[in-house]
C-alpha positions as CSV (number, residue, x, y, z in Angstrom):
1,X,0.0,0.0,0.0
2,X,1.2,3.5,-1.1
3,X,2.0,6.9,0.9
4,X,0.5,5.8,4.8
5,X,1.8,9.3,6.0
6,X,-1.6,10.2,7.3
7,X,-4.5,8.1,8.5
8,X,-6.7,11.0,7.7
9,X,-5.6,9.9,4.0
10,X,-5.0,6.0,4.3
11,X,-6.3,5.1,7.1
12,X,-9.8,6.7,6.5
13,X,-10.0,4.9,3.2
14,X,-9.7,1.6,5.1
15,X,-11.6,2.6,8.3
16,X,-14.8,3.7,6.0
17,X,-15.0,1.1,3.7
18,X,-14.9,-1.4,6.7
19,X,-18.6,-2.9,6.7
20,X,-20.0,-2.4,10.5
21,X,-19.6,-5.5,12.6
22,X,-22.1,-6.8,14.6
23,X,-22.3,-8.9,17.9
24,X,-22.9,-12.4,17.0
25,X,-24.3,-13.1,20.4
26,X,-28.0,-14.5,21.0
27,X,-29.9,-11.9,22.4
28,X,-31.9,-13.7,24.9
29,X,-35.3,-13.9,24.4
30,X,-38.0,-12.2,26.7
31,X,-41.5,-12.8,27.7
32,X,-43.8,-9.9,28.1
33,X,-43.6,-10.1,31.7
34,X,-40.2,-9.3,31.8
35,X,-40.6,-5.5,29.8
36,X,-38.1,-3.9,27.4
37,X,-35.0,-4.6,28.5
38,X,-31.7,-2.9,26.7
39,X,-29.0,-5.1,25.6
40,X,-26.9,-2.9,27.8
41,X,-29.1,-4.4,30.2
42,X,-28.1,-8.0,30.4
43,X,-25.5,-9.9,30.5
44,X,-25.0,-12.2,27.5
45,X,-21.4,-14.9,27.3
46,X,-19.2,-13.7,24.6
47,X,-21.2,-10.2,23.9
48,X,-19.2,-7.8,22.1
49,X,-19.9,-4.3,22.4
50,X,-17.1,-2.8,20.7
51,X,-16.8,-4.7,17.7
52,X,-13.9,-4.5,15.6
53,X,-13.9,-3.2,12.3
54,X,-10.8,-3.8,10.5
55,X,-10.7,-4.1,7.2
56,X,-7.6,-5.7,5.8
57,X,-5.9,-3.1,3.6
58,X,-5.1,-3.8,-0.3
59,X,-2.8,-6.6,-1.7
60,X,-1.5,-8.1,-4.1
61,X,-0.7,-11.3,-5.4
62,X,2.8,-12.3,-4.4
63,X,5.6,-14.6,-4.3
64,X,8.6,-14.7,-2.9
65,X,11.5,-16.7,-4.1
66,X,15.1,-18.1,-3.4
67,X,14.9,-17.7,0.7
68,X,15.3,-19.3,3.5
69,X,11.9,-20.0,5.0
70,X,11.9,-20.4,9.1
71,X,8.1,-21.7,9.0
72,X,7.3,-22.7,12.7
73,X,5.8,-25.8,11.8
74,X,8.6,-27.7,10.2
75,X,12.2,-26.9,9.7
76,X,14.2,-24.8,7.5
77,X,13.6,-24.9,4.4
78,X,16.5,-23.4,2.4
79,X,15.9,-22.0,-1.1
80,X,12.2,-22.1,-1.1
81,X,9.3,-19.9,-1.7
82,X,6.1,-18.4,-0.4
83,X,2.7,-17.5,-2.4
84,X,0.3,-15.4,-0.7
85,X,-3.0,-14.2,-2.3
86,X,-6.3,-12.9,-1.0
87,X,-4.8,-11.9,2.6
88,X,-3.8,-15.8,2.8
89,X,-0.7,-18.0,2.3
90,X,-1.7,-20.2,0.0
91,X,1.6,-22.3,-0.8
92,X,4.9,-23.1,1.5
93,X,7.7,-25.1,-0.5
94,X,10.9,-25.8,-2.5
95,X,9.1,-24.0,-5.4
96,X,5.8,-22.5,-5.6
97,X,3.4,-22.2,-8.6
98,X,3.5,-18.2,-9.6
99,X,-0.2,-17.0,-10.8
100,X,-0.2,-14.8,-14.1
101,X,-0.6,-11.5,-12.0
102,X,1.8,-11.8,-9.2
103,X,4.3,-9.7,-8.1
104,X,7.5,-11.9,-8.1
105,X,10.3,-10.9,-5.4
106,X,13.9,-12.4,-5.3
107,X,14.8,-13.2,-1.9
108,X,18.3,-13.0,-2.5
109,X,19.1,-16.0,0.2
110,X,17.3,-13.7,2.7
111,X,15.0,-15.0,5.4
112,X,11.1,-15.0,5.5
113,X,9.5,-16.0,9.0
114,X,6.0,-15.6,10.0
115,X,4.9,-11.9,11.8
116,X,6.3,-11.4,15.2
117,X,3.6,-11.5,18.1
118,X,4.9,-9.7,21.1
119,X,1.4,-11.1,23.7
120,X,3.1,-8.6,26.3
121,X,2.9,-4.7,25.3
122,X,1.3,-1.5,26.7
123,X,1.9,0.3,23.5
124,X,-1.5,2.8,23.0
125,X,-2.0,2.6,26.6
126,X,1.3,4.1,27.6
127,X,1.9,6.2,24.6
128,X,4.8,8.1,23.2
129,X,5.9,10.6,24.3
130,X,4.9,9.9,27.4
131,X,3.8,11.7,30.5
132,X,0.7,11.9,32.7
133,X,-1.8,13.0,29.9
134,X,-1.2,9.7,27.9
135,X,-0.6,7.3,31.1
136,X,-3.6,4.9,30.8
137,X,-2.2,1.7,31.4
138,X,-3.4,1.2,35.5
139,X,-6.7,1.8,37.2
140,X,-5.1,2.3,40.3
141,X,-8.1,3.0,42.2
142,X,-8.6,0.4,43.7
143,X,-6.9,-3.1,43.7
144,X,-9.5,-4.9,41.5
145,X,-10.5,-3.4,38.4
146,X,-11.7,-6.3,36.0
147,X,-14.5,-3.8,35.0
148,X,-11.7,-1.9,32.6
149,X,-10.9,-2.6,29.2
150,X,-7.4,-1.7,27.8
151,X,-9.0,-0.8,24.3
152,X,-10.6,1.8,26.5
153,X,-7.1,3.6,26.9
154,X,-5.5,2.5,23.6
155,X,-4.2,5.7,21.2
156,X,-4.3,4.7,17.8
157,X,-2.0,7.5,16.9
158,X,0.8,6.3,19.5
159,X,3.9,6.6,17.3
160,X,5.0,3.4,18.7
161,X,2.9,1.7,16.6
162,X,4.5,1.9,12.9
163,X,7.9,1.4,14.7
164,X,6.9,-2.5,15.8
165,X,5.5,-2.8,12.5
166,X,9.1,-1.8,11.4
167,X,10.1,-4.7,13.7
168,X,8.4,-7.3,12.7
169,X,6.0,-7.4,14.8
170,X,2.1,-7.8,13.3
171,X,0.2,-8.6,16.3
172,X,0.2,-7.1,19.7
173,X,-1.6,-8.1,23.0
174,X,-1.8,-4.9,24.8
175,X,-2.2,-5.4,28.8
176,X,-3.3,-2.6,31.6
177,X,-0.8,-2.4,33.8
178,X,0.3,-4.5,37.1
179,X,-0.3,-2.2,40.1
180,X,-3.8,-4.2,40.7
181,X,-4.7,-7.8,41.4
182,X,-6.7,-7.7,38.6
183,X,-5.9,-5.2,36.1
184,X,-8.9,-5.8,33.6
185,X,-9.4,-6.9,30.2
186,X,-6.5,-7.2,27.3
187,X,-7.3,-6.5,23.8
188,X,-5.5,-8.0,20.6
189,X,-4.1,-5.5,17.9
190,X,-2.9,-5.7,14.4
191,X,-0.4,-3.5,14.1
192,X,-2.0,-1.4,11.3
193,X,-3.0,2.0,10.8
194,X,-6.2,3.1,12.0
195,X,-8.5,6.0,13.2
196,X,-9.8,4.0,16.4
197,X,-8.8,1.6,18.4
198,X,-11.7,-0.9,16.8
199,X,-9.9,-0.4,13.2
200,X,-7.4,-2.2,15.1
201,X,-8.7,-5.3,16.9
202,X,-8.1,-8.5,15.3
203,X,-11.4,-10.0,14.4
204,X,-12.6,-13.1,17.0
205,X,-9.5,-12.8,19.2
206,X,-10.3,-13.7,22.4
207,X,-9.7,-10.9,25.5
208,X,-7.3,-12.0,28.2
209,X,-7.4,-10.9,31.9
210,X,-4.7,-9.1,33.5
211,X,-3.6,-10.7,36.8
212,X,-0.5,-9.2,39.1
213,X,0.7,-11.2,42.3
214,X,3.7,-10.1,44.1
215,X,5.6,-6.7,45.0
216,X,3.4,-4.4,42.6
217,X,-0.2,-4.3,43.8
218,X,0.9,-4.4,47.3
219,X,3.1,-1.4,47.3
220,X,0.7,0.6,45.4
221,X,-2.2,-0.3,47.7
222,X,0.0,-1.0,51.4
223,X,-1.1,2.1,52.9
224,X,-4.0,3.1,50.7
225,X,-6.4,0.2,52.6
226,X,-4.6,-2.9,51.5
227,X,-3.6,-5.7,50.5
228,X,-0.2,-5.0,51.7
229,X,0.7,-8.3,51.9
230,X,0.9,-11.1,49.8
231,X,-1.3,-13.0,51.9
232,X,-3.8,-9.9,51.5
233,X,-3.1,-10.7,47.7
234,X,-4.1,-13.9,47.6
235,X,-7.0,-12.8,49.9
236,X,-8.0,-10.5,47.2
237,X,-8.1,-12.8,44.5
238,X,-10.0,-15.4,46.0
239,X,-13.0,-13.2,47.5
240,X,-13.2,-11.4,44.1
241,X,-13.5,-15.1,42.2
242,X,-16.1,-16.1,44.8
243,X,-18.4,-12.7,44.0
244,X,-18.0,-13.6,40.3
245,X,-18.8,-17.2,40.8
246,X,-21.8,-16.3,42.4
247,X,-22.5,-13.8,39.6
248,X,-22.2,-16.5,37.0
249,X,-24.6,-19.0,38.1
250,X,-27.5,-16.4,38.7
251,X,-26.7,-15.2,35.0
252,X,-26.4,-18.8,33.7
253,X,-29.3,-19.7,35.2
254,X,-31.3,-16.5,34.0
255,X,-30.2,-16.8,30.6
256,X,-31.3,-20.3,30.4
257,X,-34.7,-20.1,31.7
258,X,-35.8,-16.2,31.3
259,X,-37.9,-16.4,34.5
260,X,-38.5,-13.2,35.9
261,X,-35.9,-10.0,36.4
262,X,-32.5,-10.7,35.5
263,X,-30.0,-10.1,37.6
264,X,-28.3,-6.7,38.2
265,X,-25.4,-6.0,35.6
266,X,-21.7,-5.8,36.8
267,X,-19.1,-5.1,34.7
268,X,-16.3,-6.4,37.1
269,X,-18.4,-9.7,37.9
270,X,-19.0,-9.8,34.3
271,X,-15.7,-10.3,33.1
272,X,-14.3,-12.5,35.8
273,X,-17.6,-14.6,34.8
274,X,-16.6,-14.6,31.3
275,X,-12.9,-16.1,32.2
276,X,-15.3,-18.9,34.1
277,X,-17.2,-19.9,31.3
278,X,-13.5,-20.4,29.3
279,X,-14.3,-17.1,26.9
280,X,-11.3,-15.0,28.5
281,X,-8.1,-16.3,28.9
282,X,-5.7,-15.4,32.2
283,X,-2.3,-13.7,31.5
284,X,-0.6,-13.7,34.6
285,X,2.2,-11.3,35.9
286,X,4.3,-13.5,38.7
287,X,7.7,-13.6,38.5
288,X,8.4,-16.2,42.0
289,X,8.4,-19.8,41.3
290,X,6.3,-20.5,44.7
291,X,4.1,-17.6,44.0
292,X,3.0,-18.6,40.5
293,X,2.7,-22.4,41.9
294,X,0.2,-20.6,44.2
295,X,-1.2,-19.1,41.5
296,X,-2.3,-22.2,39.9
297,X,-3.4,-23.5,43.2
298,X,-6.5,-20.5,43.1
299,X,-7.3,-21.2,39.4
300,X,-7.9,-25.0,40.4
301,X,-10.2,-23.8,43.3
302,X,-12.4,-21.9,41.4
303,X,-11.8,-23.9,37.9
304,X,-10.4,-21.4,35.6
305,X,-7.3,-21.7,33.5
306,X,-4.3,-19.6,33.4
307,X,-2.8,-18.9,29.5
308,X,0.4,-17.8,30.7
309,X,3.1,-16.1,33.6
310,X,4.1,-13.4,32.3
311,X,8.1,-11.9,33.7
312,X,8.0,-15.3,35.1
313,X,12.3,-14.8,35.9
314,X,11.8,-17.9,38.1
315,X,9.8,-20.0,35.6
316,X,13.1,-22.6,35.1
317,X,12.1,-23.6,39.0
318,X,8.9,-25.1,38.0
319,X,9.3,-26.0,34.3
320,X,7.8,-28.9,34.8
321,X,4.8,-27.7,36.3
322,X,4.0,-25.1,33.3
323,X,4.4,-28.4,30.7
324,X,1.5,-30.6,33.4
325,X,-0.3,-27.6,33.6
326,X,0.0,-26.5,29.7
327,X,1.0,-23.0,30.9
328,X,2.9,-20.7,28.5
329,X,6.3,-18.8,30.1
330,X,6.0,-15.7,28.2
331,X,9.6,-14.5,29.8
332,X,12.7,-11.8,28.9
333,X,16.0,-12.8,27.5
334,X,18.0,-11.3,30.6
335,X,16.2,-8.8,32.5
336,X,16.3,-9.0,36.3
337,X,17.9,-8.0,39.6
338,X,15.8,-4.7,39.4
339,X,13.7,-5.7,42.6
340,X,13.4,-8.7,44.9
341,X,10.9,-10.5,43.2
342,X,13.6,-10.7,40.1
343,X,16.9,-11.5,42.1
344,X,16.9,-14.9,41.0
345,X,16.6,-14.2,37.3
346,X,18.6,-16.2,35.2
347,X,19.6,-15.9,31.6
348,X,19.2,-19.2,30.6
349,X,15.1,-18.9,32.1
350,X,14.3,-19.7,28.5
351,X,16.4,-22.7,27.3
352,X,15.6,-24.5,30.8
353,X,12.0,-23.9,30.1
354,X,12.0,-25.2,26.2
355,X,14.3,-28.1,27.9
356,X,11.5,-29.0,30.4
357,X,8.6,-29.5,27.2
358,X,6.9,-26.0,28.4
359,X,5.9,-22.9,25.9
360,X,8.2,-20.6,25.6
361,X,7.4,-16.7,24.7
362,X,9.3,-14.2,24.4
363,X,7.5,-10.9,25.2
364,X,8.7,-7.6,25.5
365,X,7.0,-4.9,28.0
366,X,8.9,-2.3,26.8
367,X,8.1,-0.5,23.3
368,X,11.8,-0.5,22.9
369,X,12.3,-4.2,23.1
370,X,9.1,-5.2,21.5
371,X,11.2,-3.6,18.1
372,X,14.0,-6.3,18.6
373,X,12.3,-9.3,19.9
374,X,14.2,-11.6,17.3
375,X,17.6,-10.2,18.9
376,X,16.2,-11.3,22.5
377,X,15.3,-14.9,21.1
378,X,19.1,-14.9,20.2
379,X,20.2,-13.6,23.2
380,X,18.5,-16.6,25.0
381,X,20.2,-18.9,22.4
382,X,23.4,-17.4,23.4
383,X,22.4,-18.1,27.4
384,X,21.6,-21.7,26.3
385,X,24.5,-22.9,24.5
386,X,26.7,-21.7,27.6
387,X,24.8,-24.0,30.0
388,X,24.8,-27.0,27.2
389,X,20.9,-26.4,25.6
390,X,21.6,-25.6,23.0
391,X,18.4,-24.1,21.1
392,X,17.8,-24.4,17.2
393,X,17.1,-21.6,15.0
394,X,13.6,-23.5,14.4
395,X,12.8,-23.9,17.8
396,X,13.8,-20.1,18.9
397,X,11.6,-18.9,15.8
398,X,8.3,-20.7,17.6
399,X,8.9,-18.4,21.0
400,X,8.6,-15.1,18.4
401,X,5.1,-16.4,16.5
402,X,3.3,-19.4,17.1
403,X,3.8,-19.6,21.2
404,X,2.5,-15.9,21.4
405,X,-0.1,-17.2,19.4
406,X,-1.3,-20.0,21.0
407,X,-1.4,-17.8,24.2
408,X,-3.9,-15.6,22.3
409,X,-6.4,-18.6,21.2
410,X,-4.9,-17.6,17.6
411,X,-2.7,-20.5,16.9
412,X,-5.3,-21.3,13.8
413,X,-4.4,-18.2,12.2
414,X,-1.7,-17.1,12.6
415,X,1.7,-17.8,13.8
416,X,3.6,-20.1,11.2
417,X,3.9,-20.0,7.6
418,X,0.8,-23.1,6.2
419,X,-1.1,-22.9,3.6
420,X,-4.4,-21.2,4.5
421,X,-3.1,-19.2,7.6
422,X,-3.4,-15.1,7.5
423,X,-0.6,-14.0,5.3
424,X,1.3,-12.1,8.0
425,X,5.0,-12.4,6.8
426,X,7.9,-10.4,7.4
427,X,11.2,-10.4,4.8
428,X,14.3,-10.4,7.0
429,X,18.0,-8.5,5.6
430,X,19.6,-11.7,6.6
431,X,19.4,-14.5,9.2
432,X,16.7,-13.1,12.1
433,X,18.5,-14.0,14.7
434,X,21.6,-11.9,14.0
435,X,22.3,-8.6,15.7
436,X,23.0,-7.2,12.0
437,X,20.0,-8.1,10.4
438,X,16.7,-6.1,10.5
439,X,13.2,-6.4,9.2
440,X,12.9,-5.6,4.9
441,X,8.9,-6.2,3.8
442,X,6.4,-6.6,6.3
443,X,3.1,-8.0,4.8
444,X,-0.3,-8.1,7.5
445,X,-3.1,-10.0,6.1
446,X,-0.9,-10.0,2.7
447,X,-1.1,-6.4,2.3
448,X,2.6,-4.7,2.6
449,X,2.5,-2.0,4.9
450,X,6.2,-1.7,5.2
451,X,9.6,-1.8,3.3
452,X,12.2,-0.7,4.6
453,X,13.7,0.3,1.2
454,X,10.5,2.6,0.1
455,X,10.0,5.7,2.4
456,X,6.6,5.8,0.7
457,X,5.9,2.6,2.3
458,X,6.4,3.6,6.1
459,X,3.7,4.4,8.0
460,X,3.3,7.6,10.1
461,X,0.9,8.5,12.6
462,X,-0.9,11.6,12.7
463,X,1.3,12.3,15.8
464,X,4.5,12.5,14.0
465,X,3.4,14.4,10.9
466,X,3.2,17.7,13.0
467,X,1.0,20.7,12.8
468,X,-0.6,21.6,9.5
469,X,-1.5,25.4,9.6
470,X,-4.9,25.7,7.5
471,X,-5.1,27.2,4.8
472,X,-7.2,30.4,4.9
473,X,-7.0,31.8,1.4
């Protein structure tokens, strides 16, 4: 796609053509007793009041040929080629059939590897530049807050944004922040232009629920009325899954049978309900072994499942327990010793994880590092060699796409290179996991929203292009 200097340009094009989405949820159906009630109303599983409406932008046919192809669902395959069409990736291989009308690229020996999914960012939410106008990311009024949705804070026009695309990354999972037990909901991004935040969302992803244990949420709340303990924490946790287990089952039972008044709304019930019924998937900051072993302990009592520890710097301790559980470790290459909770960070945290048969993710929560996530992959290669784990380019490439996506409930479309998967595929200068080599072509959905090569093909947001007096003649 041409010239995305201004979403008032490009980005309007996309957002207006974008037919409106609707809910997909049953409305309930009412008797006459029960009177005109708004869907704002009621409570209905899986109701989606801010619908996305992304539209994918304009492609082309195209292959690419003579590179090396780091699929995440095979090995290596050297010298092959890639065909995507309609938004899709239609052919993986040695060679690839070129249709009539495609635009054919030499690779050059280059690399091709599937988009980068960082499932740990607060870009939008913590926006460039910075400061207290644009700081969104925590509720911090009190210490559970599942009745706030990140989307609600997200900046569209957060300069961030075209700079991850520039890194590879396609899809983001941006989180509030961790000063509360529960933070509220996540929301899944493409990272493409847009006006609003709902140009944005992927279609069907799944929310995730922002959980904190440890140092953060008792230091911010300590001597504002508690917890300020951990044992307050897990105090917290527990008497807010009992409210919302009560919640569910007069809903449930409501929605079922229709007989009389429904129960009272509640947005903060309603979400914690949601994760209940399986519709919401946990992401859990916890960096302590014994702490997320705890954490596991409150999501058996009240039958919920946890997606993934987030930080996690103590995740090699109970490896094993992630792969019996079928928890992801969505962890940093070598970040730690900044607080207690992280003294016992070690850089090989990834390699001893992959070792033990658990998911391994590596996330970013930083807007710096989320633009070199392949060079932190590497950097836990490094870490892994020097203890004897040695990690293959193939394995490392799974912790940058199809992990994250699994995480997300998104492991069906996207995440690897197969033949019907969304065509989110980034060209790499040279090997990815190399310090010298950076991001070419980046395609979402098939449609090429950055080259590194074409100035014209580097998206700015509305931010960045500065004040445009008007013209008064």
């Amino acid at each position: 796609m041409r010239a995305l200097l201004s979403l008032s340009l490009a980005g309007a094009v996309a957002c207006a053509s974008a037919p409106r989405q609707t809910s997909s949820s049953p409305t309930p159906a009412r008797d006459s007793a029960q009177g005109d009630v708004a869907r704002g109303g009621t409570s209905v599983p899986n109701a989606d009041p801010f619908p996305s409406t992304y539209t994918p932008f304009p492609s082309r046919t195209t292959v690419i040929r003579n590179v090396n192809l780091l699929t995440a669902a095979g090995p290596l395959i050297r010298n092959g080629a890639i065909l995507m069409q309609n938004g899709k990736i239609v052919a993986v291989g040695a060679t690839v059939d070129a249709p009539s009308d495609a635009l054919v690229i030499d690779g050059g020996g280059k690399y091709v590897t599937p988009g980068i999914i960082d499932d740990h960012s607060h870009l939008g939410v913590y926006a460039a530049p910075g400061g207290n106008a644009l700081s969104d990311g925590n509720e911090a009024t009190n210490p559970t807050t599942p009745q706030v949705w990140a989307e609600h804070s997200v900046w569209p026009q957060d300069p961030q944004f075209p700079r991850n695309l520039a890194g590879g990354v396609t899809t983001l999972q941006v989180l509030p922040g961790s000063a509360n037990l529960i933070g509220g909901r996540s929301v899944v991004l493409k990272v493409v232009p847009g006006r609003t935040v709902q140009a944005m969302k992927f279609p069907g992803a799944k929310y995730g629920l922002k959980m904190a244990c440890g140092e953060n949420p008792k230091r911010v709340y300590g001597n504002r009325g508690g917890p300020s303990t951990r044992m307050g924490n897990v105090a917290g946790y527990r008497a807010a899954w009992i409210r919302a287990v009560d919640y569910r089952r007069k809903w449930d039972k409501w929605n079922a049978d229709h007989k009389g008044d429904p129960p009272t709304r509640d947005l903060a019930n309603e979400t914690l309900a949601e994760v209940l019924r399986g519709n919401i998937l946990v992401h859990n900051h916890c960096y302590r072994a014994d702490e997320m072993a705890q954490m596991i302990d409150i999501a058996h009592e009240f039958g919920y499942k946890i997606r993934s520890f987030h930080h996690g710097v103590e995740a090699y301790k109970i490896a094993d327990l992630l792969k019996k559980e079928d928890i992801s470790a969505s962890i940093w290459a070598d970040w730690g010793d900044f607080k207690m909770e992280a003294l016992d960070a070690i850089k090989a945290n990834m390699a001893l994880v992959n070792n033990a048969g658990a998911r391994v993710i590596v996330h970013s929560d930083d807007p710096s590092g989320s633009q070199r996530l392949n060079q932190e992959a590497a950097k836990a290669m490094a870490a892994g060699a020097e203890v004897g784990l040695p990690v293959s380019e193939d394995q490392a490439i799974k912790w940058l796409t199809i992990n994250p996506a699994w995480a997300l409930g998104l492991d069906d479309r996207i995440g690897s290179l197969e033949a019907g998967k969304n065509a989110d595929v980034v060209l790499w200068t040279g090997d990815p996991f190399s310090v010298y080599s950076k991001p070419e072509k980046v395609w979402v959905d098939g449609a090429l929203l950055y080259d590194r090569l074409d100035p014209s093909e580097q998206w700015r947001t509305d931010f960045e292009l500065g004040f445009v007096p008007f013209n008064r003649n």
